[in-house]
Jmol script that loads the backbone (N, CA, C; Angstrom):
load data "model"
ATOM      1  N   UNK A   1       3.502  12.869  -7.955  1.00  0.00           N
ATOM      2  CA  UNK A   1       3.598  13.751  -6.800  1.00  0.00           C
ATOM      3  C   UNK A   1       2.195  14.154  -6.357  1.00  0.00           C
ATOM      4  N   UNK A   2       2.001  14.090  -5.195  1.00  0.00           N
ATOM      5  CA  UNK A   2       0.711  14.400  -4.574  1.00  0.00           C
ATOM      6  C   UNK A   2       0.936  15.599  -3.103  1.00  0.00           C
ATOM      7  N   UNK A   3      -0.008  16.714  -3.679  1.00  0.00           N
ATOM      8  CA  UNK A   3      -0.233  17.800  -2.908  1.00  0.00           C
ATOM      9  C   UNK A   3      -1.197  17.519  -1.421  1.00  0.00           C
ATOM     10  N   UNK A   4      -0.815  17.976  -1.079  1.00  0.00           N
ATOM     11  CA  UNK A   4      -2.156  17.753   0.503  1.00  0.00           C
ATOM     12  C   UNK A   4      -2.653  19.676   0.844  1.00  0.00           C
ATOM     13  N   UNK A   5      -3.495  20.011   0.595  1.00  0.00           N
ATOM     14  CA  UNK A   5      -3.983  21.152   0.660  1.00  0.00           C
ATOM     15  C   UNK A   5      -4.963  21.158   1.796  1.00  0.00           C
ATOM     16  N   UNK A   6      -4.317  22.199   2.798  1.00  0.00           N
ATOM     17  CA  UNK A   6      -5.259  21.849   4.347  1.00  0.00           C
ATOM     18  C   UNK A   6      -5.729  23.653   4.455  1.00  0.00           C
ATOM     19  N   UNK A   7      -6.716  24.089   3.603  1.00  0.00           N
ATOM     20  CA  UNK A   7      -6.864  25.139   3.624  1.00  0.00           C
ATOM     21  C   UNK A   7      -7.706  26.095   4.587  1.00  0.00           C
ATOM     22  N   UNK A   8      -7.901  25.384   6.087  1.00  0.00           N
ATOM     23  CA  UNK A   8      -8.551  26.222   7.009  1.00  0.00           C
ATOM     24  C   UNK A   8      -9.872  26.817   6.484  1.00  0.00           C
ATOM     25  N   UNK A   9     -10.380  27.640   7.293  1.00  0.00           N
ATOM     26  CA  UNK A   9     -11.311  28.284   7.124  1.00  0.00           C
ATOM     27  C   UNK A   9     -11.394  29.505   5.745  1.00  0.00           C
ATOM     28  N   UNK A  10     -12.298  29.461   4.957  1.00  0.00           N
ATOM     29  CA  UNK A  10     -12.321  29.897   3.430  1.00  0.00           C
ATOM     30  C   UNK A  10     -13.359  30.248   3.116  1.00  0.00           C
ATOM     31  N   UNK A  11     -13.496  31.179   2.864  1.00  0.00           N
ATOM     32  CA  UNK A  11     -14.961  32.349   2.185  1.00  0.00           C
ATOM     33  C   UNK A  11     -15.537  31.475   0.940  1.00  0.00           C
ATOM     34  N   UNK A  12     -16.560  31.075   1.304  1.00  0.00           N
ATOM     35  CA  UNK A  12     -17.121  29.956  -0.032  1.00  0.00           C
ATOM     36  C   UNK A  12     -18.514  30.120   0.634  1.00  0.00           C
ATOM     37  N   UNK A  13     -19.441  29.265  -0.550  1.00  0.00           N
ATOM     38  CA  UNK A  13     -20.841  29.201   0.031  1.00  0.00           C
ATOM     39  C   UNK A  13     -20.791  28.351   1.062  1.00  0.00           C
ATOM     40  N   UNK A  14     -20.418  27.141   1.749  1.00  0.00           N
ATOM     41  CA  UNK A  14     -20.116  26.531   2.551  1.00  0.00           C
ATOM     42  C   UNK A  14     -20.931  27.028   4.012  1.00  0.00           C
ATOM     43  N   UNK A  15     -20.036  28.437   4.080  1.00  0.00           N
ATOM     44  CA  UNK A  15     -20.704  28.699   5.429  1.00  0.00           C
ATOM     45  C   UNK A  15     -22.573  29.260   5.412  1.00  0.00           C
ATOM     46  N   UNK A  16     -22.966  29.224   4.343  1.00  0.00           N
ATOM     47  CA  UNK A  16     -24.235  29.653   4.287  1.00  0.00           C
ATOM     48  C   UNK A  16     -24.920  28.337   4.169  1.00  0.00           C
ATOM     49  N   UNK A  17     -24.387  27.373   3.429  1.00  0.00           N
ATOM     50  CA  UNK A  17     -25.099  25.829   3.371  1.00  0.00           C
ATOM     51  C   UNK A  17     -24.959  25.374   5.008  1.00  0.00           C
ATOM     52  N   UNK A  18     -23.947  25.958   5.659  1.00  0.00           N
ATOM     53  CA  UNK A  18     -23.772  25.233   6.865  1.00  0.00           C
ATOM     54  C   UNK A  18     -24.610  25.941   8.351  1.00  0.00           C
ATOM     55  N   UNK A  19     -24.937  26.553   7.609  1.00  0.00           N
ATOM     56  CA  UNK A  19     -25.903  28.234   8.737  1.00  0.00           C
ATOM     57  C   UNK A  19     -24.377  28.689   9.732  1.00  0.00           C
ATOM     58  N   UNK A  20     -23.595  29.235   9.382  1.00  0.00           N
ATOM     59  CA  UNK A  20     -22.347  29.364  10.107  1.00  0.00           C
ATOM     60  C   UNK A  20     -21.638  30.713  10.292  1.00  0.00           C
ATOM     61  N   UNK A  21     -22.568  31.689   9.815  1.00  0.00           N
ATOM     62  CA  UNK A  21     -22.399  32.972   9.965  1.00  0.00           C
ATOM     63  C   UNK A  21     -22.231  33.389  11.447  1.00  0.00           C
ATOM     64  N   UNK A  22     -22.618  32.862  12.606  1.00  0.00           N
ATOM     65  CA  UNK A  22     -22.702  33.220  13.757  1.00  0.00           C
ATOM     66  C   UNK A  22     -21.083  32.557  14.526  1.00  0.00           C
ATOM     67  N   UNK A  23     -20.700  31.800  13.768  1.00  0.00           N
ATOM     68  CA  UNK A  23     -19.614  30.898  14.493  1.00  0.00           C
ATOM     69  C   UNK A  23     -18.378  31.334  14.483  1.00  0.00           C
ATOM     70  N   UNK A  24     -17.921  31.529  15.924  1.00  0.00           N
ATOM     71  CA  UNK A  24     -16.751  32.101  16.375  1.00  0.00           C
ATOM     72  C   UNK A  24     -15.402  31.982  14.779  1.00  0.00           C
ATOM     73  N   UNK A  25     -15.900  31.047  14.230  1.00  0.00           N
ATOM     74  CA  UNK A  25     -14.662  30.498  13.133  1.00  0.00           C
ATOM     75  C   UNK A  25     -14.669  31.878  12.102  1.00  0.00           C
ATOM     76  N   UNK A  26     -16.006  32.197  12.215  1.00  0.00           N
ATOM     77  CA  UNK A  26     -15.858  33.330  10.637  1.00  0.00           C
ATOM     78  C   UNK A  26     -16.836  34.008  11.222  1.00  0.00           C
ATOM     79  N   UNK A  27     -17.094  34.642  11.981  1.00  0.00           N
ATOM     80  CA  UNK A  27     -18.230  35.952  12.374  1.00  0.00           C
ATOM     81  C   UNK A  27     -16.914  37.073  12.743  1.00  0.00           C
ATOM     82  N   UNK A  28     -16.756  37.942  11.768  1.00  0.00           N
ATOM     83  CA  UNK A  28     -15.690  39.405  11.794  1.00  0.00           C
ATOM     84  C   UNK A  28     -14.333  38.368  11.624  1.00  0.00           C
ATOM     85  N   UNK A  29     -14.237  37.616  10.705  1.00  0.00           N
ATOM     86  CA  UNK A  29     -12.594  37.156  10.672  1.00  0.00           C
ATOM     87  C   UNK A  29     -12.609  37.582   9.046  1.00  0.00           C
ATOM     88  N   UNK A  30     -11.640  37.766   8.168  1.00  0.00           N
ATOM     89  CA  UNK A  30     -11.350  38.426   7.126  1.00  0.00           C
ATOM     90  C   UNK A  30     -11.052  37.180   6.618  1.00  0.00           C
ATOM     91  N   UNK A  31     -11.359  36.232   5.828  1.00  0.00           N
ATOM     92  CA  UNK A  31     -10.963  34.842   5.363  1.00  0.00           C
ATOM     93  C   UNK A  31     -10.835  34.864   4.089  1.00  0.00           C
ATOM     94  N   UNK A  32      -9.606  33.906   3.494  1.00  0.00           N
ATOM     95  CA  UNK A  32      -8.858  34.015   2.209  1.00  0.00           C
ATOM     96  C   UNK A  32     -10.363  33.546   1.884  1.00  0.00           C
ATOM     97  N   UNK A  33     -10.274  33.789  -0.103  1.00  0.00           N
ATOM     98  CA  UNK A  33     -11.002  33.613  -0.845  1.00  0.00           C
ATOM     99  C   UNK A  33     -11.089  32.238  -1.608  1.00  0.00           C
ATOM    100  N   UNK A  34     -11.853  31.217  -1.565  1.00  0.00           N
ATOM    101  CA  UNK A  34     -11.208  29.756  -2.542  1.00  0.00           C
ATOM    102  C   UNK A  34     -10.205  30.042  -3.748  1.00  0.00           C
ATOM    103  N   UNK A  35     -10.406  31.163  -3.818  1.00  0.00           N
ATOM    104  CA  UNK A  35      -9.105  31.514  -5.768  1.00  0.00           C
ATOM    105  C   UNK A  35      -7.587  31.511  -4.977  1.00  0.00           C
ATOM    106  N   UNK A  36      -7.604  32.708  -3.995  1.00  0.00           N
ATOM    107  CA  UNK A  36      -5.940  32.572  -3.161  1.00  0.00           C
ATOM    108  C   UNK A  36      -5.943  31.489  -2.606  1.00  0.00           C
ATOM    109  N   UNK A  37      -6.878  30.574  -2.172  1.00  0.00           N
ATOM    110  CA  UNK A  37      -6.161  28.775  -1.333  1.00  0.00           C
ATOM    111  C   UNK A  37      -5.810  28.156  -2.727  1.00  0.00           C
ATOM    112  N   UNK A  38      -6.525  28.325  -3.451  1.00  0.00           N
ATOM    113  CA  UNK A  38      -6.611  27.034  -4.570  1.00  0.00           C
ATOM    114  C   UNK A  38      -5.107  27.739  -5.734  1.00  0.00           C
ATOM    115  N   UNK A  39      -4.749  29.262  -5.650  1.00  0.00           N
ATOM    116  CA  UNK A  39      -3.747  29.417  -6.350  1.00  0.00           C
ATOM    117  C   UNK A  39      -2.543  28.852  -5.330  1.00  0.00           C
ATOM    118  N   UNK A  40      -2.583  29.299  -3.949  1.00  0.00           N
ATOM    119  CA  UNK A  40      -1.786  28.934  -3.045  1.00  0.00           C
ATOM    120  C   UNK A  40      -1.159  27.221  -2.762  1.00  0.00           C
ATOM    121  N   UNK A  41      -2.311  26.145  -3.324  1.00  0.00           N
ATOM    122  CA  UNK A  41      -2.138  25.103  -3.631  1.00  0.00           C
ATOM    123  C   UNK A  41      -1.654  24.676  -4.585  1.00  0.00           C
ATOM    124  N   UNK A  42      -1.872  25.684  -6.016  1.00  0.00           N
ATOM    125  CA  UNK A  42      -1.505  25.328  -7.222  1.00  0.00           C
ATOM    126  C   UNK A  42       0.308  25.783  -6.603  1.00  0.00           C
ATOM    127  N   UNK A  43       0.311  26.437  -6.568  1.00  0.00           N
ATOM    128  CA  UNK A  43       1.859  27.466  -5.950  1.00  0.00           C
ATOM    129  C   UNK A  43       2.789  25.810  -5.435  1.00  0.00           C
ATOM    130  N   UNK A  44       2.157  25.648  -4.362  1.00  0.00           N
ATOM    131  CA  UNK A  44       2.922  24.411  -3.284  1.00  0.00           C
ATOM    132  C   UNK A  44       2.876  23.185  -4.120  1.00  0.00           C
ATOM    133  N   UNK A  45       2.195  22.815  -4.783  1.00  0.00           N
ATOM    134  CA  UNK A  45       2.165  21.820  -5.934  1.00  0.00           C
ATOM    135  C   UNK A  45       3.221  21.851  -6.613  1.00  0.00           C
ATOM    136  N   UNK A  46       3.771  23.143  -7.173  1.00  0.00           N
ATOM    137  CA  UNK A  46       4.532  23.600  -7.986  1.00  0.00           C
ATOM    138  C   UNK A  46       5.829  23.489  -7.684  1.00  0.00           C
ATOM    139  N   UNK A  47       5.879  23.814  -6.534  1.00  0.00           N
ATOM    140  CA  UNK A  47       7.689  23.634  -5.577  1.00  0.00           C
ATOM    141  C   UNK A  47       7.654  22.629  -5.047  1.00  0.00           C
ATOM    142  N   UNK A  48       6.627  21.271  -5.250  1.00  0.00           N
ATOM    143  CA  UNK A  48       6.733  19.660  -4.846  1.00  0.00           C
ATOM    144  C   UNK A  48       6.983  19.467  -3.376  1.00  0.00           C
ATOM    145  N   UNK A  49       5.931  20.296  -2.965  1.00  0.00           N
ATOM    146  CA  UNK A  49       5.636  20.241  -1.415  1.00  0.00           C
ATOM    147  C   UNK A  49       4.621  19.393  -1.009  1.00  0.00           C
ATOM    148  N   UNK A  50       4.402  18.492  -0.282  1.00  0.00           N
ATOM    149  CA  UNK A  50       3.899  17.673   0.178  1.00  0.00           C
ATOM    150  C   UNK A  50       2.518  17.792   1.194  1.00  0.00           C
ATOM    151  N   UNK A  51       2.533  18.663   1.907  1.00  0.00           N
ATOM    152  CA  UNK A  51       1.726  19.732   2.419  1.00  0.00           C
ATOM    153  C   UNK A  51       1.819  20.567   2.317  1.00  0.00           C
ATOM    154  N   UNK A  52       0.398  21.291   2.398  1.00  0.00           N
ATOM    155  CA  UNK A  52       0.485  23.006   1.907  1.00  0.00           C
ATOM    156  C   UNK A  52      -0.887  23.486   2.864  1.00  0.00           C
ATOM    157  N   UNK A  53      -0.473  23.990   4.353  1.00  0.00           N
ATOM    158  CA  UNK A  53      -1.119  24.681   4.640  1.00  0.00           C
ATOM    159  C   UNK A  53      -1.244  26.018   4.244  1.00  0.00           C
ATOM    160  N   UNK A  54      -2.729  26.752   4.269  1.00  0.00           N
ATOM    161  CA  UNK A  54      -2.391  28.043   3.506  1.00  0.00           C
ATOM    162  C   UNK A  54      -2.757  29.265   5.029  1.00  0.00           C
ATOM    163  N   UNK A  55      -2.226  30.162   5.222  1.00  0.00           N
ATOM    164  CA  UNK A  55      -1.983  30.908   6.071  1.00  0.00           C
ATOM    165  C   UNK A  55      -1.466  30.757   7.204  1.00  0.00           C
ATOM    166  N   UNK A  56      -0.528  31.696   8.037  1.00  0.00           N
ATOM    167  CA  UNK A  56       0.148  31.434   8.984  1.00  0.00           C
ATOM    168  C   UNK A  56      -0.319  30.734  10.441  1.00  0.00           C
ATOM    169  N   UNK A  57      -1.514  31.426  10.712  1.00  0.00           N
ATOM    170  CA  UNK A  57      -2.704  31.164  11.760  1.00  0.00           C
ATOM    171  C   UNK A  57      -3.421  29.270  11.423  1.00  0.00           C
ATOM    172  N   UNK A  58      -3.401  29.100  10.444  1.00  0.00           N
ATOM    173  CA  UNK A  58      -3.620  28.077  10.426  1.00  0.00           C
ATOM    174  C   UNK A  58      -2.708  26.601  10.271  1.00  0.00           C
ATOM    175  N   UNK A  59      -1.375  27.333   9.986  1.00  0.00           N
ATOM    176  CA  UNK A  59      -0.366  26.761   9.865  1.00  0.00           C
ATOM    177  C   UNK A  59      -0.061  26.160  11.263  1.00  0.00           C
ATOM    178  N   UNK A  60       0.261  27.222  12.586  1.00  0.00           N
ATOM    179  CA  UNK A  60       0.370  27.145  13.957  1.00  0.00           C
ATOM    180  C   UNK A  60      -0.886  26.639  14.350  1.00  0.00           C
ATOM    181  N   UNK A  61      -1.449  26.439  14.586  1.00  0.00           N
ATOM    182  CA  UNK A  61      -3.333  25.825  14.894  1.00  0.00           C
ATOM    183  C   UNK A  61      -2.906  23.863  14.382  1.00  0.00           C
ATOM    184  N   UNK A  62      -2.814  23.868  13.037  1.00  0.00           N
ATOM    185  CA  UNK A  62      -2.991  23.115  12.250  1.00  0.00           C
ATOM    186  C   UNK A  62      -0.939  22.111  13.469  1.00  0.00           C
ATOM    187  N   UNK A  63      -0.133  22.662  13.601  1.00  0.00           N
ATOM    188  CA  UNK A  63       0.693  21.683  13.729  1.00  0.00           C
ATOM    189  C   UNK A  63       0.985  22.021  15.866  1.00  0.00           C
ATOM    190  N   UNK A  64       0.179  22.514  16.516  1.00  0.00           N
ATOM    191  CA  UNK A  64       0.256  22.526  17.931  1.00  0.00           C
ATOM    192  C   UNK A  64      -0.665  21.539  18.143  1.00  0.00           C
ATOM    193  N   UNK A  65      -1.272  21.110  17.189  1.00  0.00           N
ATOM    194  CA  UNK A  65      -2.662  19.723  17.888  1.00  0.00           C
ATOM    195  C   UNK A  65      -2.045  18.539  18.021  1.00  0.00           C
ATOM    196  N   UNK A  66      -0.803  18.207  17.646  1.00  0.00           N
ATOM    197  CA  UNK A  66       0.371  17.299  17.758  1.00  0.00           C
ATOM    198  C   UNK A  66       0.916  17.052  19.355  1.00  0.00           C
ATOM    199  N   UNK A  67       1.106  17.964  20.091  1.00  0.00           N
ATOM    200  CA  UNK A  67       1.578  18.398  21.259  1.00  0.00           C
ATOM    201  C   UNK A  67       0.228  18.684  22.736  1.00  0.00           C
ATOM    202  N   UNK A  68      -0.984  18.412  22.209  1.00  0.00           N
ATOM    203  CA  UNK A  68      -2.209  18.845  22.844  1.00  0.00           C
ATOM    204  C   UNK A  68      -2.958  17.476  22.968  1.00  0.00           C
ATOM    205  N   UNK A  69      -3.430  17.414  24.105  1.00  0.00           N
ATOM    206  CA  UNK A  69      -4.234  16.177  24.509  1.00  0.00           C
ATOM    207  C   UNK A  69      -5.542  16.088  23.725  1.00  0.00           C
ATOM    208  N   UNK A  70      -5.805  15.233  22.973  1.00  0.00           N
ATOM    209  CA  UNK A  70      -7.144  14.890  21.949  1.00  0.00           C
ATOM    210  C   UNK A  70      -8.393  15.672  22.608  1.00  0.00           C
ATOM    211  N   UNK A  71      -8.489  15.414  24.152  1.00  0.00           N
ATOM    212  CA  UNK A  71      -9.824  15.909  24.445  1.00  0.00           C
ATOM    213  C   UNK A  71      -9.861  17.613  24.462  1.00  0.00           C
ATOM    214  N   UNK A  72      -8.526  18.428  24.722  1.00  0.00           N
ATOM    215  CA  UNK A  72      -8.412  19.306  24.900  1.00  0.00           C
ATOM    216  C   UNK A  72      -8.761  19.892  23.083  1.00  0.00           C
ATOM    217  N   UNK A  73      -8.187  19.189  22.193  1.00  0.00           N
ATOM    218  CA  UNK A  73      -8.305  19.567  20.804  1.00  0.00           C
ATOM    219  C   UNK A  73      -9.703  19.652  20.540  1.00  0.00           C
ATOM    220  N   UNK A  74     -10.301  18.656  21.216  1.00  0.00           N
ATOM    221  CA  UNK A  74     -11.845  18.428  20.602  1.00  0.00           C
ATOM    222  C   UNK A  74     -12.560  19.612  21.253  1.00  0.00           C
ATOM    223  N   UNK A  75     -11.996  20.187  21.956  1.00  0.00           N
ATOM    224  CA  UNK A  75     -13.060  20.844  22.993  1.00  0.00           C
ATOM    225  C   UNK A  75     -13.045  22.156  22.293  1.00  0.00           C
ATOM    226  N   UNK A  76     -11.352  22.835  21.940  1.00  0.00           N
ATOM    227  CA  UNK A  76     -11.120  23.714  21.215  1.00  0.00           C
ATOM    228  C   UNK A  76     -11.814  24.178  20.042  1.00  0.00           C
ATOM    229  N   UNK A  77     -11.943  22.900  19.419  1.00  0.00           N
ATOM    230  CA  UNK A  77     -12.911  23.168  17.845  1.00  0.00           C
ATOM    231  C   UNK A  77     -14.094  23.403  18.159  1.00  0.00           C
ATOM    232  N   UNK A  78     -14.404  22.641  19.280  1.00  0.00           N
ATOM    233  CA  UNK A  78     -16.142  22.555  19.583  1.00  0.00           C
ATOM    234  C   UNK A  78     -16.218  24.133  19.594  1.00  0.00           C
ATOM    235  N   UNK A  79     -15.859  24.867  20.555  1.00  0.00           N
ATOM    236  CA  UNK A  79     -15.485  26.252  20.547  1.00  0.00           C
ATOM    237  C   UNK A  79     -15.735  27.520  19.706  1.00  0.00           C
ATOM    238  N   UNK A  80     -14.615  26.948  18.776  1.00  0.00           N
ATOM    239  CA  UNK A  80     -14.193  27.390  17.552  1.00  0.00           C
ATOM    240  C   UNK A  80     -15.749  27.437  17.127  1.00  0.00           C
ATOM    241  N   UNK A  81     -16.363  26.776  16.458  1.00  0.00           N
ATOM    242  CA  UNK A  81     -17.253  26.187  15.562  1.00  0.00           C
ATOM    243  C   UNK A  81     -18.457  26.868  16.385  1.00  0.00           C
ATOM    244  N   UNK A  82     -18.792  26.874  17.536  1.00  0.00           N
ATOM    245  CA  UNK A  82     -20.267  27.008  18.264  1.00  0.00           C
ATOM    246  C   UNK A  82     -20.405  28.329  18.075  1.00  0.00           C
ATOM    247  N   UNK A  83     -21.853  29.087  18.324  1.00  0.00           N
ATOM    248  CA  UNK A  83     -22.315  30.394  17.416  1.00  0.00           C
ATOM    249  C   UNK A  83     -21.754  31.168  19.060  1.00  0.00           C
TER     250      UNK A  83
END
end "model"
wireframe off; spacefill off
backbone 0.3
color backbone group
């Protein structure tokens, strides 16, 4: 059995290796900690779930890009991501 863990945006050193403190993604957003994604994965692993997005916001984000024109998606993240 294999887990797929799509854990969004996550309080790790990441955003300091990435200079990303300024970026709409995590400047004043309250973001799970790697211990709650990675228990939250261990969790969905556990009930032999196949995907395991972890929070609701990213859950809806993560399955409306299905229904959204590629360029419109790309533009969104660009967004997302820029300081």
């Amino acid at each position: 059995m294999v887990t797929a863990l799509c854990p969004g945006a996550t309080e790790s050193g990441f955003q300091s290796a990435a200079d990303m403190h300024e970026s709409k993604l995590v400047k004043g957003k309250k973001l799970p900690t790697s211990q709650e994604v990675a228990e939250y994965g261990y969790q969905s692993m556990m009930k032999g779930k196949t995907v395991a997005i972890h929070g609701f916001k990213n859950y809806v984000l993560t399955n409306s890009i299905r229904f959204l024109p590629r360029n419109l998606v790309v533009k969104v993240v660009r967004g997302m991501q820029g300081k």
